[in-house]
Residue frames relative to the residue before (quaternion, step in Angstrom):
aa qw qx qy qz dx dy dz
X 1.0000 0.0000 0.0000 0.0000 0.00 0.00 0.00
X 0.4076 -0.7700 0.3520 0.3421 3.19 -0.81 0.85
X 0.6131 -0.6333 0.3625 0.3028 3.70 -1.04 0.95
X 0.8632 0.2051 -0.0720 0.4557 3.74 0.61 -0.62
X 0.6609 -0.5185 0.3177 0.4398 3.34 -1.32 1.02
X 0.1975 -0.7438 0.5461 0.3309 3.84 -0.93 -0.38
X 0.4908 -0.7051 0.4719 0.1982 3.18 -1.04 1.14
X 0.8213 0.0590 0.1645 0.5431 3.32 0.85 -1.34
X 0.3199 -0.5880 0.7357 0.1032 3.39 -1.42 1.41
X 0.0120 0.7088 -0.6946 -0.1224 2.76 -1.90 0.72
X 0.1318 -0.8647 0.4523 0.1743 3.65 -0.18 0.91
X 0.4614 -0.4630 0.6443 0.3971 3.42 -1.78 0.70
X 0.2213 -0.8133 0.4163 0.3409 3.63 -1.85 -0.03
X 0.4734 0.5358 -0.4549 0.5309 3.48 1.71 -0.66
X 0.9334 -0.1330 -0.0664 0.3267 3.06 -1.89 1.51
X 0.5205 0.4303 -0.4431 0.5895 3.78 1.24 0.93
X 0.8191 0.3233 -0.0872 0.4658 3.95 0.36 -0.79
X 0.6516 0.1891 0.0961 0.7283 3.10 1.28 -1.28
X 0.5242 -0.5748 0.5223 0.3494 3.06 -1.66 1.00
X 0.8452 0.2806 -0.0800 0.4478 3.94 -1.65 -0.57
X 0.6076 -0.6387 0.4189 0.2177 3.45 -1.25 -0.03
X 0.4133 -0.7955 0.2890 0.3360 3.77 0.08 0.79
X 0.6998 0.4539 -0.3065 0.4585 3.32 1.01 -1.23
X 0.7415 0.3460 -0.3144 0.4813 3.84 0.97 0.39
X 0.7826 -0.5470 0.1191 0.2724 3.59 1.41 0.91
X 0.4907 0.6439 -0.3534 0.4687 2.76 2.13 0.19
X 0.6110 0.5658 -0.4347 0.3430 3.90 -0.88 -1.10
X 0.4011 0.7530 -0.4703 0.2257 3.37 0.36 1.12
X 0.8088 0.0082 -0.1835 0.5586 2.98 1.85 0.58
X 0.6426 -0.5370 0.3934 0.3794 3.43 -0.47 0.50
X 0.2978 -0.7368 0.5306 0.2947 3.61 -1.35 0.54
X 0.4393 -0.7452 0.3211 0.3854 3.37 -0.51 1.30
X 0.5136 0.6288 -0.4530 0.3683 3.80 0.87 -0.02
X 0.6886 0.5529 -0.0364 0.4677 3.43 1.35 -0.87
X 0.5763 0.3656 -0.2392 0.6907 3.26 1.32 -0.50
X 0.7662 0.3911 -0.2944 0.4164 3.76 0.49 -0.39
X 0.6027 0.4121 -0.3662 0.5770 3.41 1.44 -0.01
X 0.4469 0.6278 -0.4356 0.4652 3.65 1.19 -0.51
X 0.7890 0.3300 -0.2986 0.4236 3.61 0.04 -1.64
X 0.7155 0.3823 -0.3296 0.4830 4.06 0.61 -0.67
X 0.5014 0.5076 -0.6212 0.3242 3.50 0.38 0.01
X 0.7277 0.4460 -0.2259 0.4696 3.79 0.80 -1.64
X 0.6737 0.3636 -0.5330 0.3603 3.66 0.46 0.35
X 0.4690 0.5646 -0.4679 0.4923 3.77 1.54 -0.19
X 0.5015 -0.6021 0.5472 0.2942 3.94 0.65 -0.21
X 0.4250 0.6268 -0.4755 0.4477 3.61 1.19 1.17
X 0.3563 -0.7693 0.4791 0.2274 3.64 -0.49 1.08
X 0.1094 0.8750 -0.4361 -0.1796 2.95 -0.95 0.04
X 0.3629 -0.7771 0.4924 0.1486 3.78 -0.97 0.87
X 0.1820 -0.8476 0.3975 0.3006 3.59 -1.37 -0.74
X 0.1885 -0.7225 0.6422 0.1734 3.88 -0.20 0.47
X 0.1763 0.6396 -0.7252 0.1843 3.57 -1.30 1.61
X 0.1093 -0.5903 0.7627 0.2405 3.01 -1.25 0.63
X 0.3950 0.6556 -0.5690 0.3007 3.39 -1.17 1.66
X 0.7575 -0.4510 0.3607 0.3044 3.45 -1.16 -0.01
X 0.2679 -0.6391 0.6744 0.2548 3.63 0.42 1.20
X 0.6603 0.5829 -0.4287 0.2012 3.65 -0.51 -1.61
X 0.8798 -0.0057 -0.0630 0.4711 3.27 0.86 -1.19
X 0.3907 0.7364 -0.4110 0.3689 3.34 1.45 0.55
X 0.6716 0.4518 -0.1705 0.5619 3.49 1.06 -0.94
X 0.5979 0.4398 -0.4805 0.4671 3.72 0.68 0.01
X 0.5794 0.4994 -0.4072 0.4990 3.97 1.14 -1.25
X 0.7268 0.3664 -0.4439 0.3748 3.66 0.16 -0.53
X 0.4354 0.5068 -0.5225 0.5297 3.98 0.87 -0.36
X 0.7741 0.4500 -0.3220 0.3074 3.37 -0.28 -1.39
X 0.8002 0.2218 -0.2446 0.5007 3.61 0.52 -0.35
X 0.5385 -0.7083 0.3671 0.2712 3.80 1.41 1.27
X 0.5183 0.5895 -0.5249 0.3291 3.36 0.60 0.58
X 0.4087 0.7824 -0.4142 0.2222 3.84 1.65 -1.08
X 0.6588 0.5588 -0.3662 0.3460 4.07 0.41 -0.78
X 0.5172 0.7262 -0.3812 0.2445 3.25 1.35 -1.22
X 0.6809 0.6246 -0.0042 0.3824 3.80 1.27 -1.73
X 0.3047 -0.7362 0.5982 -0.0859 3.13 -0.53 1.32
X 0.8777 -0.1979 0.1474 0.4109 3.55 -0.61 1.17
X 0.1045 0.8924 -0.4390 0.0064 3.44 1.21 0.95
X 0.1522 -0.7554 0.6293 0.1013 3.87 -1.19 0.31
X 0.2061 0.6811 -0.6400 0.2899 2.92 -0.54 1.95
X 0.3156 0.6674 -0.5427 0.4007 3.02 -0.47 2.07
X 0.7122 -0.4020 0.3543 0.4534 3.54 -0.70 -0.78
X 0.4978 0.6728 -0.4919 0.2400 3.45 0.73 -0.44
X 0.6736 -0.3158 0.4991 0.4443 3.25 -1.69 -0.27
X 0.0662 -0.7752 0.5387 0.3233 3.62 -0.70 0.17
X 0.2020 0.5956 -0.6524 0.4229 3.43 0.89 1.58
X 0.7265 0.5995 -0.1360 0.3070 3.36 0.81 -1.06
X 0.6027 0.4978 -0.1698 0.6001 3.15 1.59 -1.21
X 0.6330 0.4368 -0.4329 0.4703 3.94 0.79 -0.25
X 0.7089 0.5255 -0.2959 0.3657 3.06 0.83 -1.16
X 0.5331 0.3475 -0.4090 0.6540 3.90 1.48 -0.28
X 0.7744 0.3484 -0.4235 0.3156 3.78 -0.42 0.30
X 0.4914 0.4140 -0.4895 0.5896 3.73 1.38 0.07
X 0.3632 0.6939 -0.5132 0.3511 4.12 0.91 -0.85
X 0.8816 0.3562 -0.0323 0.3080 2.88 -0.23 -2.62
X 0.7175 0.4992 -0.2454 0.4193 3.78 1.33 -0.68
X 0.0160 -0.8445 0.4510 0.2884 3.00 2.27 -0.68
X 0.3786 0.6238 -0.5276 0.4349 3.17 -0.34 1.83
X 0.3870 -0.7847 0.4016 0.2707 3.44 -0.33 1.56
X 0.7771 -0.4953 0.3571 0.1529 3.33 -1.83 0.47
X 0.5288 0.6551 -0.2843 0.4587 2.89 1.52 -0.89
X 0.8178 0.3949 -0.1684 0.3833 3.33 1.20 -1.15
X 0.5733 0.5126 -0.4320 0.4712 3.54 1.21 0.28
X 0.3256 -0.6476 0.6567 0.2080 3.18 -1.93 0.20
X 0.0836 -0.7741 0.5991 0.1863 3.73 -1.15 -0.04
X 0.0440 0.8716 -0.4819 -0.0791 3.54 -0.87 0.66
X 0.0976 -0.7734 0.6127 -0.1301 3.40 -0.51 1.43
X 0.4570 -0.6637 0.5737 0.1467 3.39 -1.31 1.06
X 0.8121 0.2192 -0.2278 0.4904 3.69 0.99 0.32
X 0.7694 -0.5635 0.2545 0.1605 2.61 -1.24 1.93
X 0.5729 0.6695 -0.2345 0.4107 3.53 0.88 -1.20
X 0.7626 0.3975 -0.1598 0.4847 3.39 0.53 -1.86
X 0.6618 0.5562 -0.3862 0.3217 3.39 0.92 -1.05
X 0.6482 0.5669 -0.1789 0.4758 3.62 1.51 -1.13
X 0.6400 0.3827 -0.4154 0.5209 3.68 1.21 -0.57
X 0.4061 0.6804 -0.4082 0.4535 3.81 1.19 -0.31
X 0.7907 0.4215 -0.2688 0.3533 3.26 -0.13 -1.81
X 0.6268 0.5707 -0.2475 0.4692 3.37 1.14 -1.72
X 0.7551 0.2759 -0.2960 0.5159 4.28 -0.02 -1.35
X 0.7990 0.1799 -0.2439 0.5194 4.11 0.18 -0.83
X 0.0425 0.7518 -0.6161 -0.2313 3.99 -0.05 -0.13
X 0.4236 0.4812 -0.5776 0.5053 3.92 0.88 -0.31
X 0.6777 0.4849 -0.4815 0.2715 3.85 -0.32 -0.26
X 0.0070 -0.8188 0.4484 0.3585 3.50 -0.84 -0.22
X 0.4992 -0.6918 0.4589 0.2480 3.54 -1.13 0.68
X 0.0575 -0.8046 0.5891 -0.0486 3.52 -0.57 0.63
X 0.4314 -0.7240 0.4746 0.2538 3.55 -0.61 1.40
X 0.2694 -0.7104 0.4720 0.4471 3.92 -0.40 -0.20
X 0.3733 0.6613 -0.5245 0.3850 3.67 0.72 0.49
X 0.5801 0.6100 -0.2756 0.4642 3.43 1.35 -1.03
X 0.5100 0.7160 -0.3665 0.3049 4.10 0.89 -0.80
X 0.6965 0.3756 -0.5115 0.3351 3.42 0.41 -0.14
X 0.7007 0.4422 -0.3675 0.4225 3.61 1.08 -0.74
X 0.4351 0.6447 -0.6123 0.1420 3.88 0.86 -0.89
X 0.7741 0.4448 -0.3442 0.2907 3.72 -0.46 -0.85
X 0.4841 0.4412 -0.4605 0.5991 3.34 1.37 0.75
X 0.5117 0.6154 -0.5091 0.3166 3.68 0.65 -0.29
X 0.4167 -0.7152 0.4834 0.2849 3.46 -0.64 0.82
X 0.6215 0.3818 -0.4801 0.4873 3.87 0.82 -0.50
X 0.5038 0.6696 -0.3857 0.3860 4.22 0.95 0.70
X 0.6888 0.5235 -0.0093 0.5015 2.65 1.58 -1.19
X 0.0869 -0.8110 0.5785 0.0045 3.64 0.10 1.30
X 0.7229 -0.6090 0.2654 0.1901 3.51 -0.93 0.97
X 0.6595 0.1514 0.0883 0.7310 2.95 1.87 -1.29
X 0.0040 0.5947 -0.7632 -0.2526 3.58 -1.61 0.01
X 0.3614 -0.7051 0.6099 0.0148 3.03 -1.21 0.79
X 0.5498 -0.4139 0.5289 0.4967 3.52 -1.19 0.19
X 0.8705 0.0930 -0.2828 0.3920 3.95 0.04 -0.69
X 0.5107 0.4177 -0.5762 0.4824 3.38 0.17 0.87
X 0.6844 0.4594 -0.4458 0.3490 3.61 0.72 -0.22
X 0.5017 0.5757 -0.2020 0.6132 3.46 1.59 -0.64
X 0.5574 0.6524 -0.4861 0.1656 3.81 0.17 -0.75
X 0.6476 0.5343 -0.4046 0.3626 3.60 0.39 -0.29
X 0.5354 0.5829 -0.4012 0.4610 2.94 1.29 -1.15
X 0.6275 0.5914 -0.3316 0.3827 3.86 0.31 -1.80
X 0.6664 0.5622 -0.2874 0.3965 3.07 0.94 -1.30
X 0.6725 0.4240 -0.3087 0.5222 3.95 0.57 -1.22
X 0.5223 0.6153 -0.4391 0.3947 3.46 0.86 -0.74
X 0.5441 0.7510 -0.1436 0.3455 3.54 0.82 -1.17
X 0.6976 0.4084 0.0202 0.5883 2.62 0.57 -2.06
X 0.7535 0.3910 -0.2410 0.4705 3.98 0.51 -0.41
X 0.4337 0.5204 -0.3479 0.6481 3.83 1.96 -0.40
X 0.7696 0.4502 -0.2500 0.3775 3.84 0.03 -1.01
X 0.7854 0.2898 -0.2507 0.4861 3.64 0.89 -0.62
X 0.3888 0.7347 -0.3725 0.4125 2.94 1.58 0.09
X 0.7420 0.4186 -0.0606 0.5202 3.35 1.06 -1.94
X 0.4548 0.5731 -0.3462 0.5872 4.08 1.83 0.31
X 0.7775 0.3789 -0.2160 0.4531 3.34 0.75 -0.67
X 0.5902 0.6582 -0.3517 0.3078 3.32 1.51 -0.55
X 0.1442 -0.8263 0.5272 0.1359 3.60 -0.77 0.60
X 0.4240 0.5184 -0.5053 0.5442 3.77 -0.03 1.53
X 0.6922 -0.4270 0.4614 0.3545 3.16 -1.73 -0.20
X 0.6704 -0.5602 0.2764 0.4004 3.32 -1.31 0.77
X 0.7236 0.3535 -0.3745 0.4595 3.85 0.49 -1.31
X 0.4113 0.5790 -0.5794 0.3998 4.46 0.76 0.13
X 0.6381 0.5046 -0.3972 0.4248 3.84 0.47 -1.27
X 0.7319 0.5877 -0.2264 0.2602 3.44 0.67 -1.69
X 0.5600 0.5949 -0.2103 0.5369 3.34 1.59 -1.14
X 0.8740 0.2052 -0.2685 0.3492 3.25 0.92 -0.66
X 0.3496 0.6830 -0.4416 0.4650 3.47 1.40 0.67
X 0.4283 -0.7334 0.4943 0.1853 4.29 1.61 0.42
X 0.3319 0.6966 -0.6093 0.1826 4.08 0.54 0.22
X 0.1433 0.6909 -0.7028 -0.0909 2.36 -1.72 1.11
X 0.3357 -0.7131 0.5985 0.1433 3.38 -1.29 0.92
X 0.1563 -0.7485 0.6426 -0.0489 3.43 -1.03 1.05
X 0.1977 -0.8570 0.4718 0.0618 3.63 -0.43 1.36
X 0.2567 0.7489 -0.5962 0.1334 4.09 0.04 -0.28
X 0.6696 -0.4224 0.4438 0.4197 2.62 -2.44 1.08
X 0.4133 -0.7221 0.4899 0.2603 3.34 -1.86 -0.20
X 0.4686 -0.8046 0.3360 0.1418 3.65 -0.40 1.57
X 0.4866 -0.6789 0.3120 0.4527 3.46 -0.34 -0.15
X 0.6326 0.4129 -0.5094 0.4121 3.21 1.13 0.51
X 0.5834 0.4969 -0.4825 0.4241 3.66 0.84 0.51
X 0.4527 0.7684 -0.4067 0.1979 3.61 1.57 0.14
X 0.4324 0.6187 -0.4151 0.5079 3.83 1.82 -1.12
X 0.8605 0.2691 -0.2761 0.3330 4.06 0.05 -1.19
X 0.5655 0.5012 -0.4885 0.4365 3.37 0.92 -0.37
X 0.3546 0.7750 -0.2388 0.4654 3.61 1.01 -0.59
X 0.7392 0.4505 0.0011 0.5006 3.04 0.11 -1.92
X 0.6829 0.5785 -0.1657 0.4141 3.67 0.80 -0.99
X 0.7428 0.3821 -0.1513 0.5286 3.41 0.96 -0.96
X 0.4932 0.5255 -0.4040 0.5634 3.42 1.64 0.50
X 0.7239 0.5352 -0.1547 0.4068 2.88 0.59 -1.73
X 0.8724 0.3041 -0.0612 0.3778 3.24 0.50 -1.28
X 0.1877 0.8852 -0.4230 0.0477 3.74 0.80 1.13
X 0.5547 0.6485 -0.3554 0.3814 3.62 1.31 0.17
X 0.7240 0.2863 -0.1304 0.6139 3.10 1.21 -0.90
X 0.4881 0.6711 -0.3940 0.3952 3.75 0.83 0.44
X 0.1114 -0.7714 0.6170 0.1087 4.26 0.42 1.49
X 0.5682 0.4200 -0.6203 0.3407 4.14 0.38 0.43
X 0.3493 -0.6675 0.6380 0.1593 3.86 0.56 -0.93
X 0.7914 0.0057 -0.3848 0.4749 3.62 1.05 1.15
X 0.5264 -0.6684 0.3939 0.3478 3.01 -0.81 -0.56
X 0.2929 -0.8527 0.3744 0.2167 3.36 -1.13 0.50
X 0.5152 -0.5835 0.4293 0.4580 3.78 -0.78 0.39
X 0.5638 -0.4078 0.5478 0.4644 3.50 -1.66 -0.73
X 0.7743 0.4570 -0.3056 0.3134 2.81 0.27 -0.50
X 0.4153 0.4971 -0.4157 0.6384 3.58 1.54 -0.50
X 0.7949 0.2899 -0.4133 0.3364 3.76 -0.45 -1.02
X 0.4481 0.7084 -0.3469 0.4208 3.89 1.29 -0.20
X 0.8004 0.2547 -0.1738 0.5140 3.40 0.87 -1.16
X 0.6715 0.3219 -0.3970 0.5365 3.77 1.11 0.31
X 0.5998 0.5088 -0.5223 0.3295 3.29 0.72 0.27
X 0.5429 0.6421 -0.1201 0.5278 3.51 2.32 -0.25
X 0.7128 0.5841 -0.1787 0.3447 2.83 1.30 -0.53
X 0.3734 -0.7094 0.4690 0.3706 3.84 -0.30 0.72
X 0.7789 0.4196 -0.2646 0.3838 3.69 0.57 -0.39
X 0.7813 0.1929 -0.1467 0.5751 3.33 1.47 0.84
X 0.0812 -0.8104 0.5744 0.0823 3.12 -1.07 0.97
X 0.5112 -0.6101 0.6051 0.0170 2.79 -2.03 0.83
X 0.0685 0.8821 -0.4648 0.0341 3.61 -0.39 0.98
X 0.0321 0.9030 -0.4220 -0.0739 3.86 -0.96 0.34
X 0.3314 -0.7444 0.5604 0.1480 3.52 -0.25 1.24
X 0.1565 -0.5682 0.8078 -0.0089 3.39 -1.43 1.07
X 0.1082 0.8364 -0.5309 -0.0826 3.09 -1.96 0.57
X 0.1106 -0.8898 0.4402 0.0467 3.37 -0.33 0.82
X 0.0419 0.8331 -0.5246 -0.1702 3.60 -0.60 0.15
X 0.7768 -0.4503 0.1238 0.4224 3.79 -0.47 -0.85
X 0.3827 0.6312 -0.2997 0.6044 3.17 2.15 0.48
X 0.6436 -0.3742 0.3442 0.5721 3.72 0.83 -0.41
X 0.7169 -0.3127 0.5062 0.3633 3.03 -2.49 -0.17
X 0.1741 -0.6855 0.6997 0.1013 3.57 -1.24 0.46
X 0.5486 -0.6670 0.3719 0.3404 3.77 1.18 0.76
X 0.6806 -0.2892 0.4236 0.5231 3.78 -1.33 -0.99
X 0.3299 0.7467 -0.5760 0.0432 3.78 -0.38 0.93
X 0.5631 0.5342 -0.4365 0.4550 3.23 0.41 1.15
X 0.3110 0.7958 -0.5191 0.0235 3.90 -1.28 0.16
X 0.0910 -0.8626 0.4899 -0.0870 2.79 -1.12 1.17
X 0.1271 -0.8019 0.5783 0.0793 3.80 -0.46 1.12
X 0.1724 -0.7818 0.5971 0.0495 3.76 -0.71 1.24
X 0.1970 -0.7125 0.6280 0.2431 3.55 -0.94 0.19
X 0.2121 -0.7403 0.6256 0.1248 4.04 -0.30 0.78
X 0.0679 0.6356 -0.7597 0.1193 3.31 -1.75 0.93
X 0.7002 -0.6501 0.2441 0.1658 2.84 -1.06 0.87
X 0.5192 0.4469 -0.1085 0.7204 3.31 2.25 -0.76
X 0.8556 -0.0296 0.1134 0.5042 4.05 0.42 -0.78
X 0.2471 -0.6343 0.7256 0.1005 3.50 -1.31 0.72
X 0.1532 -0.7246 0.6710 -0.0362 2.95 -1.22 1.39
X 0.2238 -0.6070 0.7212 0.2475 4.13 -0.84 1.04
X 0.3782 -0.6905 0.6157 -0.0338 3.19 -1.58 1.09
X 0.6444 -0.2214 0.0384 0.7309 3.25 1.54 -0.98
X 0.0470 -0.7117 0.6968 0.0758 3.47 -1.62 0.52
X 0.3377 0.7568 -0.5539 0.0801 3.64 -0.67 0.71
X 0.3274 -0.7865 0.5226 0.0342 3.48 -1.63 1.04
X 0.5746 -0.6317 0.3337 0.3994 3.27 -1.09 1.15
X 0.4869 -0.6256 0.5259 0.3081 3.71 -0.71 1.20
X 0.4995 0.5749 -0.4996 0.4127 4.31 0.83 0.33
X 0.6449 0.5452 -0.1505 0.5140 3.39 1.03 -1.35
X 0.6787 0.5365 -0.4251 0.2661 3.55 0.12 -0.72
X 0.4991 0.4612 -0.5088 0.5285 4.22 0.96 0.20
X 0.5726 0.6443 -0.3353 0.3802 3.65 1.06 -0.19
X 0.4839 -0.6508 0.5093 0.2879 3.42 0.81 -0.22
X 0.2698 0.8582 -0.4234 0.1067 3.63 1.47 -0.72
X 0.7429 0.4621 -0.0250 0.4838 3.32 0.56 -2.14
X 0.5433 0.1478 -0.4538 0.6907 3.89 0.63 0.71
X 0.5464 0.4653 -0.5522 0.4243 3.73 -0.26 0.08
X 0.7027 0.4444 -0.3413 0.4385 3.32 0.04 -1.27
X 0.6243 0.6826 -0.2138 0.3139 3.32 0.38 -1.64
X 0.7747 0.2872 -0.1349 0.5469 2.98 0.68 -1.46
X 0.6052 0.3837 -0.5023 0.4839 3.90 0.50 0.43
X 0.5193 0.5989 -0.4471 0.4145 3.34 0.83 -0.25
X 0.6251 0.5283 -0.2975 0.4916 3.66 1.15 -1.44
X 0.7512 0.3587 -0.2758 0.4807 3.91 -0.02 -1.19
X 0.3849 0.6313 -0.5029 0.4476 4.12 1.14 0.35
X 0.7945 0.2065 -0.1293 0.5562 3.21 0.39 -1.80
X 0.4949 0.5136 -0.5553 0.4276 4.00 0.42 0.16
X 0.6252 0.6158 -0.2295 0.4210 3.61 0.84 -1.04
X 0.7361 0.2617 -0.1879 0.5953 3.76 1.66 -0.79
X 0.3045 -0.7619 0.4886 0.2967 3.58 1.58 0.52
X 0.3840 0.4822 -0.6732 0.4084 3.97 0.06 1.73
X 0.4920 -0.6188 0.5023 0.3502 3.39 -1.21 0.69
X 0.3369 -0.7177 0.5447 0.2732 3.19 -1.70 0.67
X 0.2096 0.7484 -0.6284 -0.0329 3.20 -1.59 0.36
X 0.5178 -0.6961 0.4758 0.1447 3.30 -1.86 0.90
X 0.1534 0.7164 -0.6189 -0.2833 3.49 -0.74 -0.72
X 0.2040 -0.8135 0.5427 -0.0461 2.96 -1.77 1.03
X 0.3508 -0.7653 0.5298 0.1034 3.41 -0.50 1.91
X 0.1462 -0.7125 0.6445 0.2358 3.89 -0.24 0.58
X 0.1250 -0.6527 0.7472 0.0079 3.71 -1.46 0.49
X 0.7135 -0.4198 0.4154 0.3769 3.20 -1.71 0.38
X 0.6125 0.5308 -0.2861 0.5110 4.36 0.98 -0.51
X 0.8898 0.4292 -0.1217 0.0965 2.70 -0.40 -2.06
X 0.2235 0.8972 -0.3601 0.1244 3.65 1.52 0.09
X 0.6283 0.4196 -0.2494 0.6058 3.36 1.48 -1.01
X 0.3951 0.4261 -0.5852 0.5655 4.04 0.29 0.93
X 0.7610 0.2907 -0.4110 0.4091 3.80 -0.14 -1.07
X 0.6930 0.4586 -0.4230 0.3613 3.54 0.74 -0.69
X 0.4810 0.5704 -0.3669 0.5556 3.54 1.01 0.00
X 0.6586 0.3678 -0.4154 0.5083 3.65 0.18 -0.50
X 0.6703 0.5741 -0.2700 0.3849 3.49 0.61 -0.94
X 0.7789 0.3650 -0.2170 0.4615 2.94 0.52 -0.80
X 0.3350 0.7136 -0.2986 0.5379 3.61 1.96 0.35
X 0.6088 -0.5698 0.4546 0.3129 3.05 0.59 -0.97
X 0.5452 0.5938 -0.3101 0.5039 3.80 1.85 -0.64
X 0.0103 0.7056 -0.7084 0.0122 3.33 -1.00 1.05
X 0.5473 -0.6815 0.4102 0.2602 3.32 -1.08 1.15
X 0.1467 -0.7344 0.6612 0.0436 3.76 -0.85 1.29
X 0.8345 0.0916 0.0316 0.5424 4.12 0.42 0.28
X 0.0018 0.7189 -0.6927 -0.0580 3.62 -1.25 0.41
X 0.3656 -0.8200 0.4314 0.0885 3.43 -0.22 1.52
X 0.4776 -0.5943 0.4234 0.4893 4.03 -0.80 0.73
X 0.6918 0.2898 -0.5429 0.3777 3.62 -0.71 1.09
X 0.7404 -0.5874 0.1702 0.2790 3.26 1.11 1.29
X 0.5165 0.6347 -0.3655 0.4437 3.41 1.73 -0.74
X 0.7230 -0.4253 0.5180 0.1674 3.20 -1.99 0.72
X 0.2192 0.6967 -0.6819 -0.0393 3.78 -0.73 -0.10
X 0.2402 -0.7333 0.6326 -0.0656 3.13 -1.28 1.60
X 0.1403 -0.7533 0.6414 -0.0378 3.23 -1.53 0.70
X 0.1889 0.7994 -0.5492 -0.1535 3.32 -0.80 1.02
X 0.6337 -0.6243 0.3861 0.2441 3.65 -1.24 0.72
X 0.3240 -0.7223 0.5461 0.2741 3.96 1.38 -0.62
X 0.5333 0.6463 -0.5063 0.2039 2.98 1.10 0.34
X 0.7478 0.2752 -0.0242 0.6037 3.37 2.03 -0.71
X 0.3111 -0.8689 0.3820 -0.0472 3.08 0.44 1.80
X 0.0879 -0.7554 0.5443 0.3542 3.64 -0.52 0.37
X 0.6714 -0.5963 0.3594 0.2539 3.34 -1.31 1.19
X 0.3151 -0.7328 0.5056 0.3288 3.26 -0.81 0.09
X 0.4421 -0.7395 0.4088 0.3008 3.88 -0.33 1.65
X 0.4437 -0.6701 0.5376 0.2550 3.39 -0.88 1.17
X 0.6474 0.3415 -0.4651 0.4980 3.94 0.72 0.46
X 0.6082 0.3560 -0.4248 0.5683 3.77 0.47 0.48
X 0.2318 -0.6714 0.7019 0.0541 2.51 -2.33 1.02
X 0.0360 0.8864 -0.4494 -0.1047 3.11 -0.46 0.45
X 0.3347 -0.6985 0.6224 0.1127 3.66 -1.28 1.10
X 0.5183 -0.5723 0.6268 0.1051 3.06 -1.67 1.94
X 0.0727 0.7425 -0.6655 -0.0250 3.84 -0.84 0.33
X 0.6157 0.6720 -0.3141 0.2660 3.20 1.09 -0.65
C-alpha cells in the first residue's frame, strides 16, 4: 500500500478520462467513473494534472467541450514520455513524486512509469470505481484551503507570469503584487490546517515530523508555548494559512521547535519575513532567541533560511537536531513591499 497521502493525480485521456480514442473519433464523452472521481478528487484538495501523448491542438478543446478542462494544472499533452510530463508537473507545482499518482488504462505506460519514476504510483483505470475509498485519497481533513487549492493554485500560475512579463527589478514586481501577511496566535479552528501542514508540507518543515491536533491543541493552550500562523494575501487573491510556527517560551529564551512554509510562497521571500517578525517578538521581550533544526532528506532550504536570518549554529544536541542561536545583531529587515499585521 502506498505509504503517503497523494497530492496529485495525473490522468492518461484516450479510454482512461474519456471514453474511445480521439485521434480515431472517439472521446466524445467522459467516463462517468472518471468524471466522478475527477469532480471529488478537487473538492478533497487533490490537484490534478495530465500526461497524453496526443494532440494538444485538439485535445484541449474536447476537454473544454465536455466542461471538465479547468479541473488540470499544467497539463502535458504532446509527445513526450509521460515519465517526462509528470516530472514537468511535480517541477511546476514543486511537489515531490512520492506524492502523486498516475492513471492510465494501459499496461505499458503504467510499467514505463513504475520502472523511470517508481516514487509514483500507477493505477490501472479499471481500478476507478473504488479509488476514492483508497485511504492514501482520503485526507483527514478538508479545510477551507485544501478545499480552495486549485483556485490558490491558478492564482499562482497568474502571480508567476505576471512577474515573466514584468519589466523592472525584482523587489518593483514584489511591491506591486500589495502583500500582506497577517501573523496571530493559532485558534482551534485553525488547528485541522495547521495540522494539515505538517503533513503536507515536508520540504520546507525545520522540525522533520509531524504533528497531531491534538498535540497542536495542547500547545496552542499552553502557557509555555506558542503556536503561530501566517496568512497571505496579495492582489491576485488569498494564499490561505501558509505559514507555522511552534515556540517553546522560557523565561530567559524562546526556542522555535518547528517553523515551516507553504512550499507556494517560498519565491516570495515569505519565510525571512515571517522569521524575522518572529525575531523582533522575542527581542521586544529581551529572551534570547533560538531554533532547533532536524535536517531530513528535503528540508535544506529552512536551514539556509535560518542562516541567512542571522542563526548560526551554537550546538547539535544527542538526537541529532541543530541548535541555533541568533545574536540580533543582524536583523532581517522588514521588505518595504510587505505589510504586515500583529494578531498576536
Amino acid at each position: 500500500m502506498h505509504k503517503s497521502h497523494i497530492k496529485c493525480v495525473v490522468w492518461d485521456l484516450d479510454e482512461t478520462l474519456w471514453r474511445g480514442t480521439l485521434l480515431e473519433g472517439g472521446a466524445n464523452e467522459l467516463s462517468p467513473a472518471a468524471e466522478q472521481v475527477v469532480r471529488e478528487l478537487d473538492s478533497r484538495g487533490i490537484l490534478q494534472s495530465i500526461a497524453s501523448k496526443n494532440d494538444h491542438a485538439a485535445a484541449w478543446p474536447r476537454l473544454e467541450s465536455l466542461g471538465i478542462a479547468d479541473f488540470f494544472l499544467h497539463p502535458q499533452i504532446g509527445w513526450d514520455s509521460k515519465a517526462k510530463s509528470i516530472s514537468t508537473v511535480a517541477d511546476l507545482l514543486g511537489i515531490g513524486l512520492d506524492t502523486f499518482a498516475f492513471i492510465d488504462d494501459q499496461a505499458t505506460e503504467r510499467a514505463e512509469i513504475q520502472f523511470m519514476i517508481p516514487e509514483v504510483r500507477a493505477i490501472a483505470a479499471d481500478a476507478l470505481p473504488d479509488l476514492l475509498s483508497w485511504p492514501e485519497f482520503n485526507p483527514q481533513f478538508v479545510t477551507a484551503d485544501s478545499s480552495n487549492r486549485r483556485s490558490m493554485y491558478r492564482a499562482d500560475e497568474a502571480r508567476k507570469a505576471a512577474g515573466e512579463s514584468f519589466e523592472g527589478a525584482r523587489d518593483r514586481f514584489l511591491a506591486s503584487l500589495d502583500m500582506r501577511l497577517t501573523v496571530r496566535r493559532a485558534t482551534a479552528a485553525d488547528l485541522e490546517r495547521a495540522h494539515e501542514l505538517t503533513v503536507r508540507t515536508n520540504q520546507l518543515n525545520t522540525g522533520g515530523r509531524t504533528y497531531s491536533i491534538e498535540e497542536l491543541e495542547a500547545y496552542s493552550t499552553s502557557p509555555d508555548h506558542l503556536v503561530l500562523v501566517a496568512e497571505l494575501e496579495d492582489r491576485f487573491g488569498s494564499s490561505g494559512t501558509i505559514g507555522l510556527s511552534l515556540i517553546q517560551l522560557d523565561d530567559m529564551v524562546w526556542t522555535i521547535r518547528l517553523f515551516l512554509m507553504s512550499c507556494r510562497v517560498l519565491s516570495r521571500g515569505i519565510g525571512s519575513v515571517l522569521l524575522g517578525h518572529i525575531l523582533r517578538l522575542a527581542k521586544a521581550r529581551q529572551v534570547r532567541m533560538r531554533a532547533v533544526f532536524v535536517a531530513t532528506e528535503r528540508n535544506r532550504p529552512m536551514l539556509v533560511t535560518y542562516k541567512f536570518a542571522g542563526f548560526r549554529q551554537s550546538a547539535e544536541d544527542p538526537m541529532s537536531a541543530l541548535l541555533l542561536e541568533h545574536d540580533y545583531v543582524r536583523m532581517p529587515p522588514v521588505p518595504d513591499y510587505m505589510t504586515i499585521s500583529d494578531e498576536i
